[in-house]
C-alpha positions as CSV (number, residue, x, y, z in Angstrom):
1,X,20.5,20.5,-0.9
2,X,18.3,22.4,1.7
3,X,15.7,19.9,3.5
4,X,12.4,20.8,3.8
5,X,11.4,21.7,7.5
6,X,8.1,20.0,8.7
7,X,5.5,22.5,9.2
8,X,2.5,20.8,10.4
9,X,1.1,19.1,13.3
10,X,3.1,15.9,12.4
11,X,0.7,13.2,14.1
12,X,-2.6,14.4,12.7
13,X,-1.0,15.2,8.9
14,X,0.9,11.9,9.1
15,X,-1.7,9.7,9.9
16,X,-4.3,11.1,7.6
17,X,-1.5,11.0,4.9
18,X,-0.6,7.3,5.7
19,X,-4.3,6.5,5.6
20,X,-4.9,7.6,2.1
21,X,-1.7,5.9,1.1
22,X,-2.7,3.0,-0.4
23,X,-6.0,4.6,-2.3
24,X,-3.2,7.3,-3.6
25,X,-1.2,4.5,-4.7
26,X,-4.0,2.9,-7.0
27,X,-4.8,6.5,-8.5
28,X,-8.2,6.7,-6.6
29,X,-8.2,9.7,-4.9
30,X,-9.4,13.7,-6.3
31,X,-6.7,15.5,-8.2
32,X,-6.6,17.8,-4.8
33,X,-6.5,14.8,-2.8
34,X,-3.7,13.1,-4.1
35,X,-1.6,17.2,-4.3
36,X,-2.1,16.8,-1.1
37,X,-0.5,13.5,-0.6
38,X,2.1,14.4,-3.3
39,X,3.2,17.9,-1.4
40,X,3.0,16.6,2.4
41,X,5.3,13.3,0.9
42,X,7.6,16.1,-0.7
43,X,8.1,17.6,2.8
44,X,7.6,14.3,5.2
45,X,10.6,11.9,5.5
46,X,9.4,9.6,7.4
47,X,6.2,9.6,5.4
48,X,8.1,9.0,2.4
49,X,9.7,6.4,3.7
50,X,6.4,4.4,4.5
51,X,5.7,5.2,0.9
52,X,8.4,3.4,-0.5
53,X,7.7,0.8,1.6
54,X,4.4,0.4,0.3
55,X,5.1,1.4,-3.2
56,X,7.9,-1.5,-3.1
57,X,4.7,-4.2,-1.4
58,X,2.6,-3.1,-4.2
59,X,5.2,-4.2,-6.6
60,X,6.0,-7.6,-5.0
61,X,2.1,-8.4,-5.2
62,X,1.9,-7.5,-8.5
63,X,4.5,-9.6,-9.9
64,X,3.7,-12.0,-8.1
65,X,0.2,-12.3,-9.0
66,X,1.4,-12.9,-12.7
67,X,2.4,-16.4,-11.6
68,X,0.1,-18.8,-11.5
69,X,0.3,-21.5,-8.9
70,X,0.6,-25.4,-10.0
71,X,-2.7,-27.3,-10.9
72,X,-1.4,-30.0,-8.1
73,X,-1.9,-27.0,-5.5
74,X,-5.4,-25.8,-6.6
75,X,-6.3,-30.1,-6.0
76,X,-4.7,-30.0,-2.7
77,X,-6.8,-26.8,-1.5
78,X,-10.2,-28.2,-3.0
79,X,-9.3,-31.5,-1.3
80,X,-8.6,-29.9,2.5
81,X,-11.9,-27.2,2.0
82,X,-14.3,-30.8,1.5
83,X,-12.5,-32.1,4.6
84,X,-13.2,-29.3,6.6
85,X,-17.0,-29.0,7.4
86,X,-17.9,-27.7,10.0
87,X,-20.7,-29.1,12.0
């Protein structure tokens, strides 16, 4: 397998690529936006990496969203934001 050599200026494509990570992630981003992403993920290891990182947080949040927390909690948090007025 031949690795792909990086061709760019790493810091400026990096960053911008990291930056748009999340939005690419959620499908928000033009079609020649998010080839962008796709192609400079395809040829950044690093980059990828963060990806997966990210791709692997997204999937933590959304399962764990699914569960809802215990009625006994949601009283708890009511009762300590009535205590905590501030003057």
């Amino acid at each position: 397998m031949v690795e792909q050599m990086h061709t760019h200026h790493e810091v400026d494509e990096c960053v911008a690529a990291l930056h748009q990570v999340h939005a690419f992630l959620h499908n928000e981003l033009l079609e020649a936006d998010a080839d962008a992403i796709r192609h400079h993920l395809h040829a950044c290891e690093r980059c990828m990496e963060q990806y997966e990182i990210e791709t692997a947080i997204e999937e933590m949040i959304r399962r764990a969203a699914v569960a809802k927390a215990p009625s006994s909690l949601h009283l708890k948090i009511r009762s300590m934001r009535i205590g905590r007025e501030v003057s």
